[in-house]
Short mmCIF file of the C-alpha atoms (twelve columns), coordinates in Angstrom:
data_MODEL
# 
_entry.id   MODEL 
# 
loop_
_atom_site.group_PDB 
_atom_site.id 
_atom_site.type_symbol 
_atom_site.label_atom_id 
_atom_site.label_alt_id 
_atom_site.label_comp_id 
_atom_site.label_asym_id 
_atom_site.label_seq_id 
_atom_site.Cartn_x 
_atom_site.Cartn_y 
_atom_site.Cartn_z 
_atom_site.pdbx_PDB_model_num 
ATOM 1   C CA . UNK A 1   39.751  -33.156 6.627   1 
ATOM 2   C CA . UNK A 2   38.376  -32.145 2.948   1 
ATOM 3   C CA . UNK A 3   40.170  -29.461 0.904   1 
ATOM 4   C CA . UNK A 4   36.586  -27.872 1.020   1 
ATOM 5   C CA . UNK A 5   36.736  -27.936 4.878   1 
ATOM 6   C CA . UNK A 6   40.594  -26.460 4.935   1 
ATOM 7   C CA . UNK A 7   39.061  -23.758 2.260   1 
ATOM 8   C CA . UNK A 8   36.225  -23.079 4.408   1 
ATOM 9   C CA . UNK A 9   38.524  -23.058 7.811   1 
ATOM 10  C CA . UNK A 10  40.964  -20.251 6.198   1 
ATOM 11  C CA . UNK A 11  38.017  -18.055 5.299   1 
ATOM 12  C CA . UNK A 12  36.683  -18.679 8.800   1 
ATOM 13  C CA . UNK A 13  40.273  -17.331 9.983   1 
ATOM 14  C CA . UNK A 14  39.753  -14.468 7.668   1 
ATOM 15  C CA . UNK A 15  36.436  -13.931 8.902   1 
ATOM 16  C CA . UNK A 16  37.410  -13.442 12.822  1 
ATOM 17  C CA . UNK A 17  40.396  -11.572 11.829  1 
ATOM 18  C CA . UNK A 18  38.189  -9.021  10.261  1 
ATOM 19  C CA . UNK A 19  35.506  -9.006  12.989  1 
ATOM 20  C CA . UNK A 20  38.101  -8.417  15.860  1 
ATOM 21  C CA . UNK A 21  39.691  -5.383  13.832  1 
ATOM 22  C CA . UNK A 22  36.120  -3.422  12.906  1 
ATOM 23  C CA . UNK A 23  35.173  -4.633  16.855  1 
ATOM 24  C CA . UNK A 24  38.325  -1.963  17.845  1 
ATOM 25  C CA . UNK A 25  37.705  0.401   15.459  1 
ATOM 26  C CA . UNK A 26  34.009  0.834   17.022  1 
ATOM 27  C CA . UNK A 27  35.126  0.823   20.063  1 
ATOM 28  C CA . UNK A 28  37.847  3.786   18.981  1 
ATOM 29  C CA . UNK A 29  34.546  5.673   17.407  1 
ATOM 30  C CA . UNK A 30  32.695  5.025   20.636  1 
ATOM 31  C CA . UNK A 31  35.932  6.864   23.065  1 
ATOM 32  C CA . UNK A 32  35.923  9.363   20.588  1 
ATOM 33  C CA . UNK A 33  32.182  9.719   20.485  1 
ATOM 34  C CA . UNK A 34  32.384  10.275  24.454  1 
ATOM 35  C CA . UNK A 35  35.039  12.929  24.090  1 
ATOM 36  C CA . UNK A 36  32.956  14.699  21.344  1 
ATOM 37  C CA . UNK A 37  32.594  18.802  21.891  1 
ATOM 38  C CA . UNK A 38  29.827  19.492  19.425  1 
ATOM 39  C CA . UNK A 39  26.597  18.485  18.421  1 
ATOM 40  C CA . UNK A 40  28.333  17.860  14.160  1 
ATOM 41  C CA . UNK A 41  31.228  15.521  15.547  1 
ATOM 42  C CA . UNK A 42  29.099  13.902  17.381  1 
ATOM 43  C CA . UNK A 43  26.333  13.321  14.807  1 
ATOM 44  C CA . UNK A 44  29.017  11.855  12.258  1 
ATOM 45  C CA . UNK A 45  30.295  9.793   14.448  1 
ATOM 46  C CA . UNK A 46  27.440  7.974   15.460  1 
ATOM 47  C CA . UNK A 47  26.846  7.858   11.816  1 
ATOM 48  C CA . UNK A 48  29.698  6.045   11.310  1 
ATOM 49  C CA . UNK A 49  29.381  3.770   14.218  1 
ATOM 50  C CA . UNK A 50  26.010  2.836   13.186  1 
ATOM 51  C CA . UNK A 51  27.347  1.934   9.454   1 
ATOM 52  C CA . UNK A 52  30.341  0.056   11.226  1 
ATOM 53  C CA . UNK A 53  27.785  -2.092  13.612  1 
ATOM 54  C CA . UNK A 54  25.430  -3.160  10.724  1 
ATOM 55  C CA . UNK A 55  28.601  -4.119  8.960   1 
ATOM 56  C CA . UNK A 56  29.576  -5.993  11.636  1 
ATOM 57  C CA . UNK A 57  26.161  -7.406  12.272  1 
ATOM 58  C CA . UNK A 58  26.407  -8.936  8.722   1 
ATOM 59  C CA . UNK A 59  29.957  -9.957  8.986   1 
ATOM 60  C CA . UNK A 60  28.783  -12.728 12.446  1 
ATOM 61  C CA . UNK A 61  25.926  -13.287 10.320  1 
ATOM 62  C CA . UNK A 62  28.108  -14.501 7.127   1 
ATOM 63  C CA . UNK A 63  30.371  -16.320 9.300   1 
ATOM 64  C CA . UNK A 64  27.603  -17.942 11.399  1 
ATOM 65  C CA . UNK A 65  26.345  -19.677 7.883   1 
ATOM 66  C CA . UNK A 66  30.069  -20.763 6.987   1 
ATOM 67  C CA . UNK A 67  29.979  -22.591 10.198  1 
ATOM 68  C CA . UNK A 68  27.147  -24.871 8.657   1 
ATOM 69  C CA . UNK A 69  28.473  -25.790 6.305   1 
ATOM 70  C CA . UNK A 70  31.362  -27.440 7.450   1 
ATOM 71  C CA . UNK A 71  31.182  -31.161 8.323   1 
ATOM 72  C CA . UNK A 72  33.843  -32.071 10.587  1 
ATOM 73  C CA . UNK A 73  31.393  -31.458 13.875  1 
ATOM 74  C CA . UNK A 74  34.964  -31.803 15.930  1 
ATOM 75  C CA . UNK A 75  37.204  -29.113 14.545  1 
ATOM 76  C CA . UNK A 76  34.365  -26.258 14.593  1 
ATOM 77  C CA . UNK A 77  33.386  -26.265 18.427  1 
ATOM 78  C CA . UNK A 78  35.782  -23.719 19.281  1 
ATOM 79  C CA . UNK A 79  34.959  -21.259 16.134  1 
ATOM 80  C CA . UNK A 80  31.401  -21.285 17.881  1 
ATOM 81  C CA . UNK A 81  32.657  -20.364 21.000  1 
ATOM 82  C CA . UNK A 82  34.822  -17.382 19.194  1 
ATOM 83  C CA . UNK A 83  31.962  -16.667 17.656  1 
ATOM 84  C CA . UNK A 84  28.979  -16.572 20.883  1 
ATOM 85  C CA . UNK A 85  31.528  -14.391 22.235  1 
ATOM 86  C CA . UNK A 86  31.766  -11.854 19.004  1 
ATOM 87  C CA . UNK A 87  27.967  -11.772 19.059  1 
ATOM 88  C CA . UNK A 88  27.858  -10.734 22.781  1 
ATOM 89  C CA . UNK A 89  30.497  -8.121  21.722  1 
ATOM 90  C CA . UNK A 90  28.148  -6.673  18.952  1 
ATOM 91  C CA . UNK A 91  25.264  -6.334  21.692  1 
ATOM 92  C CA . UNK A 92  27.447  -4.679  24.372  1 
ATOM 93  C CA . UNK A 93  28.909  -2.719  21.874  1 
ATOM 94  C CA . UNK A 94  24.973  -1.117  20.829  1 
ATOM 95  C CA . UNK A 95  24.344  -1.116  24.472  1 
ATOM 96  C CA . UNK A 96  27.206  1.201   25.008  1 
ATOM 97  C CA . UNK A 97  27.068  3.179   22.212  1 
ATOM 98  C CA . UNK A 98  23.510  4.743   23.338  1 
ATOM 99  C CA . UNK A 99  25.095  5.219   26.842  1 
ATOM 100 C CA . UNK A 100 27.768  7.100   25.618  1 
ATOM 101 C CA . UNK A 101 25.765  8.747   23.035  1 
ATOM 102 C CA . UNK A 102 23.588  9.707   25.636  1 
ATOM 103 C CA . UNK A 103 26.113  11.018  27.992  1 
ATOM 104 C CA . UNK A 104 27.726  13.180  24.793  1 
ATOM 105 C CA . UNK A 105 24.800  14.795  24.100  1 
ATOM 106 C CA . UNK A 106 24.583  15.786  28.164  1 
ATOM 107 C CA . UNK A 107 27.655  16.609  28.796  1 
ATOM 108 C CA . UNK A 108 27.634  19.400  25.173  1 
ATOM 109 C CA . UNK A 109 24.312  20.403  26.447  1 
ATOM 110 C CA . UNK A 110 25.650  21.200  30.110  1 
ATOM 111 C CA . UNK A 111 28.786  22.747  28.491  1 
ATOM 112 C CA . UNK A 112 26.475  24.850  26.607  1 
ATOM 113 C CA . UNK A 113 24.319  26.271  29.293  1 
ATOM 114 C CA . UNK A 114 27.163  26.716  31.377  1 
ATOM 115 C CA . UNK A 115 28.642  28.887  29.142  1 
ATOM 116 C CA . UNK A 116 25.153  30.724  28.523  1 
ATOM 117 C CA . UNK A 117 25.393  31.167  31.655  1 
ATOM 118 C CA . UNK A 118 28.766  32.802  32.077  1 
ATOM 119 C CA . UNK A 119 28.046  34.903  28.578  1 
ATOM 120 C CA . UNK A 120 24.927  36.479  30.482  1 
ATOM 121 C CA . UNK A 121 26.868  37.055  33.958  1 
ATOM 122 C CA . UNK A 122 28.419  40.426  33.164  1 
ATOM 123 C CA . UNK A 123 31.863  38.762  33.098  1 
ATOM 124 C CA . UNK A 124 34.793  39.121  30.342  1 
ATOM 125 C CA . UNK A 125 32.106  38.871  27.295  1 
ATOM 126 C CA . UNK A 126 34.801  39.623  24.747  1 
ATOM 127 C CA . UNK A 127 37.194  35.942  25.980  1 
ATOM 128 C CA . UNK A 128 34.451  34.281  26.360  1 
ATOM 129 C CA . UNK A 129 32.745  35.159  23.219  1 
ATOM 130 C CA . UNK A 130 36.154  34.012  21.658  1 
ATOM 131 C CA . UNK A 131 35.976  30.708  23.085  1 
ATOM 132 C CA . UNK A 132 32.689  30.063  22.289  1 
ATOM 133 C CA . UNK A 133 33.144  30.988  18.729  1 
ATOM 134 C CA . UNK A 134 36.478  28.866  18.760  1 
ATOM 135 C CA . UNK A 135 34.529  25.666  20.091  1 
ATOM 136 C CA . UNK A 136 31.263  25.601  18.285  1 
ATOM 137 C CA . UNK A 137 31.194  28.700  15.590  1 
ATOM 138 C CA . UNK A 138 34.728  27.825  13.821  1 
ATOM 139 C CA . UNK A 139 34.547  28.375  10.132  1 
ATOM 140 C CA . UNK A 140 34.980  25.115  9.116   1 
ATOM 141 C CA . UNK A 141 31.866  23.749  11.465  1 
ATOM 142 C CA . UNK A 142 29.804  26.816  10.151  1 
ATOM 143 C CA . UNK A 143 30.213  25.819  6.920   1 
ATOM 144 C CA . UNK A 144 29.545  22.021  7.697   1 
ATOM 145 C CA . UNK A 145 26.495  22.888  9.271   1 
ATOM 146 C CA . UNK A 146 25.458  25.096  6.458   1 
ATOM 147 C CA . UNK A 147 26.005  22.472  3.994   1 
ATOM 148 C CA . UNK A 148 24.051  20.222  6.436   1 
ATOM 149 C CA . UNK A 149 21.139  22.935  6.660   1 
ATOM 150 C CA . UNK A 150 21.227  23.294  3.065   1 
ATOM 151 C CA . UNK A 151 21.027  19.088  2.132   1 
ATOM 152 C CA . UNK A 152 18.198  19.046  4.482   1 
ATOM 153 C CA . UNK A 153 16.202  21.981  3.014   1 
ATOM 154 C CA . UNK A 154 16.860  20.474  -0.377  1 
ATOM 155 C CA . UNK A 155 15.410  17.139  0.897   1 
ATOM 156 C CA . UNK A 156 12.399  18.821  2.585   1 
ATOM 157 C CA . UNK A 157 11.697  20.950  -0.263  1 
ATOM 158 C CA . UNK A 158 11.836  17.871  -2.497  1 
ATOM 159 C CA . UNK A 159 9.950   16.129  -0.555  1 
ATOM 160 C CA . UNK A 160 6.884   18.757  -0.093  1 
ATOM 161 C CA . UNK A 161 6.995   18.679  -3.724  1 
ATOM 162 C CA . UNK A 162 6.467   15.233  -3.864  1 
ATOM 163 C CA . UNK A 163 3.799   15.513  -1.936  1 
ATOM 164 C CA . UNK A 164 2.082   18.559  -3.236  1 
ATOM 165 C CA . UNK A 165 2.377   16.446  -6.679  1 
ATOM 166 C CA . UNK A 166 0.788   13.871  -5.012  1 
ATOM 167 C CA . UNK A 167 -2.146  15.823  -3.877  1 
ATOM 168 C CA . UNK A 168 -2.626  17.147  -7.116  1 
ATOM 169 C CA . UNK A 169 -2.499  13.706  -8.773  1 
ATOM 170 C CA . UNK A 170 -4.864  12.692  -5.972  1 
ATOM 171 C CA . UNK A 171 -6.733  15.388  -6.409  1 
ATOM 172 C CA . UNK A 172 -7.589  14.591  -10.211 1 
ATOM 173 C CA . UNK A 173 -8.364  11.186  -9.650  1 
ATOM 174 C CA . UNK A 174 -11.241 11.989  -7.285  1 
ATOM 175 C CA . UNK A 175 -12.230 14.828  -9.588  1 
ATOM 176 C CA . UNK A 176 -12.423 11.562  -12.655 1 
ATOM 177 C CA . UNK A 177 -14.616 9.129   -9.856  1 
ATOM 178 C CA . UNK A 178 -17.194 12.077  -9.192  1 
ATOM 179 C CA . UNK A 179 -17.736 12.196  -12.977 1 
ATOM 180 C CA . UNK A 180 -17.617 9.099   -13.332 1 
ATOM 181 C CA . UNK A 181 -20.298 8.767   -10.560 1 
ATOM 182 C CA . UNK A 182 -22.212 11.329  -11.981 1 
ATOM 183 C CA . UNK A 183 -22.364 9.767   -14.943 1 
ATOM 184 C CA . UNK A 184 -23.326 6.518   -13.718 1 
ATOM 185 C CA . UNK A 185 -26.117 8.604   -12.101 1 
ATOM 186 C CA . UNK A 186 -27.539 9.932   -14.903 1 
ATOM 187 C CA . UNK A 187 -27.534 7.053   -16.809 1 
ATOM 188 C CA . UNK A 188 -29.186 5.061   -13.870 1 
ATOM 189 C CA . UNK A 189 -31.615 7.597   -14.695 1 
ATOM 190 C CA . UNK A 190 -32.048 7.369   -18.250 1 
ATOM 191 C CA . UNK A 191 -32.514 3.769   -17.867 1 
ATOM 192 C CA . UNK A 192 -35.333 4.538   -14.775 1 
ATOM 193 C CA . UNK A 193 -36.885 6.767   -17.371 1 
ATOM 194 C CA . UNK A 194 -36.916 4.318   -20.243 1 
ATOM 195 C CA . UNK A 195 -38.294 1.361   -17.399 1 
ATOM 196 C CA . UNK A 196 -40.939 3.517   -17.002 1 
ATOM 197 C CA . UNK A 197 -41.714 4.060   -20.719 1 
ATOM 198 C CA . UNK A 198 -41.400 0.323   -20.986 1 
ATOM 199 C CA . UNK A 199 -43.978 -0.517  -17.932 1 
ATOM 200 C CA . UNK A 200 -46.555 1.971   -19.662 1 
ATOM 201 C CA . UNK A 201 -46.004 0.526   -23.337 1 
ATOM 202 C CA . UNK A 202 -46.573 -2.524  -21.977 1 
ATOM 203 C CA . UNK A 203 -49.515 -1.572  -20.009 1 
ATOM 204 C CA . UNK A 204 -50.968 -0.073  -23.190 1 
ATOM 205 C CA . UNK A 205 -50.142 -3.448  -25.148 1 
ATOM 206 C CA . UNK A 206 -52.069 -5.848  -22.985 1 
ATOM 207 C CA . UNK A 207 -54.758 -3.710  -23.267 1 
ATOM 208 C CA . UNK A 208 -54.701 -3.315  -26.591 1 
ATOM 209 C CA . UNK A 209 -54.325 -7.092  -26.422 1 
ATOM 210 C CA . UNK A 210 -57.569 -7.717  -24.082 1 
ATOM 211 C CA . UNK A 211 -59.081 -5.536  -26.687 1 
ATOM 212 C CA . UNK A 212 -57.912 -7.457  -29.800 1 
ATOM 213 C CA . UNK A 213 -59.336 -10.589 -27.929 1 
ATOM 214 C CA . UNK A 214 -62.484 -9.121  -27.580 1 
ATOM 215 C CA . UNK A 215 -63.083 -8.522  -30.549 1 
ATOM 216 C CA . UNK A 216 -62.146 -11.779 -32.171 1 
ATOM 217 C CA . UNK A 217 -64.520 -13.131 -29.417 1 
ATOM 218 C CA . UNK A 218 -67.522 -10.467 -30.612 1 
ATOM 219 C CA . UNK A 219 -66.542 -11.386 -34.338 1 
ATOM 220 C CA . UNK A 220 -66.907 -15.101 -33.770 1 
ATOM 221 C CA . UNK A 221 -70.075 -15.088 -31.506 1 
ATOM 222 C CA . UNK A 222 -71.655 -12.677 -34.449 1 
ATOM 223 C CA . UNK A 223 -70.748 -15.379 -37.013 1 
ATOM 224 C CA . UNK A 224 -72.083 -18.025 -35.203 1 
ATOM 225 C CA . UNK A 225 -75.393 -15.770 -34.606 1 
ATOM 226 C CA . UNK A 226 -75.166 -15.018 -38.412 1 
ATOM 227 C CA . UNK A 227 -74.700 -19.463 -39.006 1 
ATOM 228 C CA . UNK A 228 -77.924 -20.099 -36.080 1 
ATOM 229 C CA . UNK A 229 -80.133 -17.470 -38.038 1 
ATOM 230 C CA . UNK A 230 -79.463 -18.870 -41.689 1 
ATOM 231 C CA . UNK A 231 -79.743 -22.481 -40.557 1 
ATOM 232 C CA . UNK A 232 -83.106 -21.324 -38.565 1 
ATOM 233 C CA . UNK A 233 -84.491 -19.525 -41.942 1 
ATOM 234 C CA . UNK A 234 -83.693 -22.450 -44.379 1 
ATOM 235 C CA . UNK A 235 -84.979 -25.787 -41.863 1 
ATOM 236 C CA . UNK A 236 -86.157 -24.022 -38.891 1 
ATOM 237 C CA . UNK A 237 -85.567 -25.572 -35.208 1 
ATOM 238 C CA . UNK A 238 -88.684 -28.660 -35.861 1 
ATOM 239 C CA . UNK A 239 -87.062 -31.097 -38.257 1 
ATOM 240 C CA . UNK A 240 -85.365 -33.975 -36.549 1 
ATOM 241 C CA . UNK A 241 -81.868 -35.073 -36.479 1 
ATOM 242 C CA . UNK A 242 -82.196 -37.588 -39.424 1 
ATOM 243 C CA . UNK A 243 -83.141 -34.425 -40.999 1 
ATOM 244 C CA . UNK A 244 -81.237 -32.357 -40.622 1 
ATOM 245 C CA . UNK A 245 -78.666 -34.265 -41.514 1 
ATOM 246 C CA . UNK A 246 -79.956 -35.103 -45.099 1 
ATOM 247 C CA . UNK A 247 -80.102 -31.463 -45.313 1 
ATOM 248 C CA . UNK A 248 -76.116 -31.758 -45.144 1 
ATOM 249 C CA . UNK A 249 -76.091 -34.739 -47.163 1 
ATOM 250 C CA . UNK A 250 -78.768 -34.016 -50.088 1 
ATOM 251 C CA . UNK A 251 -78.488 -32.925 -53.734 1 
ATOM 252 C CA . UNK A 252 -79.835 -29.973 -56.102 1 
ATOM 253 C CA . UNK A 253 -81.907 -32.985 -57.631 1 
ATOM 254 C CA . UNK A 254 -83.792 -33.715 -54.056 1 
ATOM 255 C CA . UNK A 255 -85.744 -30.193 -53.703 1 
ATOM 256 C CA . UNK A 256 -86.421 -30.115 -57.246 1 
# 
């Protein structure tokens, strides 16, 4: 066996040792838990039975991973077995810390009635006031539960701030979308407005083009109507082609 494996095998041993102490200390919480008289003991204790499972929960956990990583196969068969059996431990244990949570919080709230009873019976109110108060209303649980009261009003009031901030902060951010929205409306708009403008300018420019056409057309058709009647005055429409094409061709000299 490797000096790693001997390391690892001592911290194993450590391991269990420390799991089968905190695995009698819950079950200590969990007597004391079912011989609770008020609703403060047994609040704390299930506080602290709850911290001491989730540390146990980690410890299996932490040894279950220092198990794998040991080689020799052999020598770690009956840490597995130790620890299967610690694991079924940690479920019983939860198992029978909501049945005796559960039977607490019956038997205070029998106890209680019981004695609401006997308080409203006509009977020695004065003892039995006494005992009450000595039970449930001592000064030191007063104060504990006013403490309590107080943590918890602190929290709440905290956290309706937090909320009420929230709101607000909520609040603002829609208020910046809807101008943001309206904005975007009124620039959608603007730009409907201006697309319109631009539709009717261009309407007026190809008109303005089909007029400008036009007119070159009238222009040119006059200037070839101007051409035909000067050509018409100066040979007239009976000389032939050679002709007319001396007439294109000829000099000053020729017509003199």
């Amino acid at each position: 066996m490797t000096s790693k494996n001997i390391n690892h095998i001592d911290h194993l041993n450590a391991q269990f040792k420390e799991i089968n102490q905190l695995e009698y200390s819950i079950r200590d919480h969990i007597k004391s838990l079912s011989d609770s008289s008020s609703i403060l003991e047994t609040q704390n204790l299930n506080t602290h039975i709850k911290s001491s499972l989730e540390t146990l929960n980690s410890l299996i956990k932490e040894t279950s991973s220092l198990l794998f990583e040991i080689n020799n196969k052999s020598g770690i068969k009956q840490y597995e077995n130790e620890l299967k059996i610690h694991k079924e431990e940690f479920e019983n244990l939860k198992v029978l810390q909501r049945k005796v949570n559960l039977q607490a919080s019956k038997s205070i709230q029998e106890r209680f009635i019981q004695e609401k009873k006997e308080l409203c019976s006509g009977g020695n109110i004065s003892k039995q006031s006494r005992d009450y108060s000595n039970k449930y209303n001592s000064k030191e649980d007063i104060l504990k539960t006013s403490v309590s009261l107080t943590e918890t009003l602190k929290r709440t009031r905290n956290f309706m701030n937090a909320q009420v901030s929230r709101s607000s902060d909520l609040l603002h951010e829609i208020n910046e979308a809807s101008k943001v929205v309206d904005k975007t409306l009124n620039q959608q708009k603007e730009y409907g407005g201006r697309t319109t403008e631009a539709k009717s300018l261009l309407t007026k420019l190809k008109r303005r083009d089909l007029t400008d056409k036009l007119l070159i057309y009238f222009g040119l058709l006059v200037f070839f109507l101007v051409v035909l009647y000067i050509f018409k005055a100066r040979v007239g429409f009976k000389i032939g082609f050679p002709k007319f094409l001396s007439f294109f061709y000829s000099t000053p000299s020729d017509y003199a």
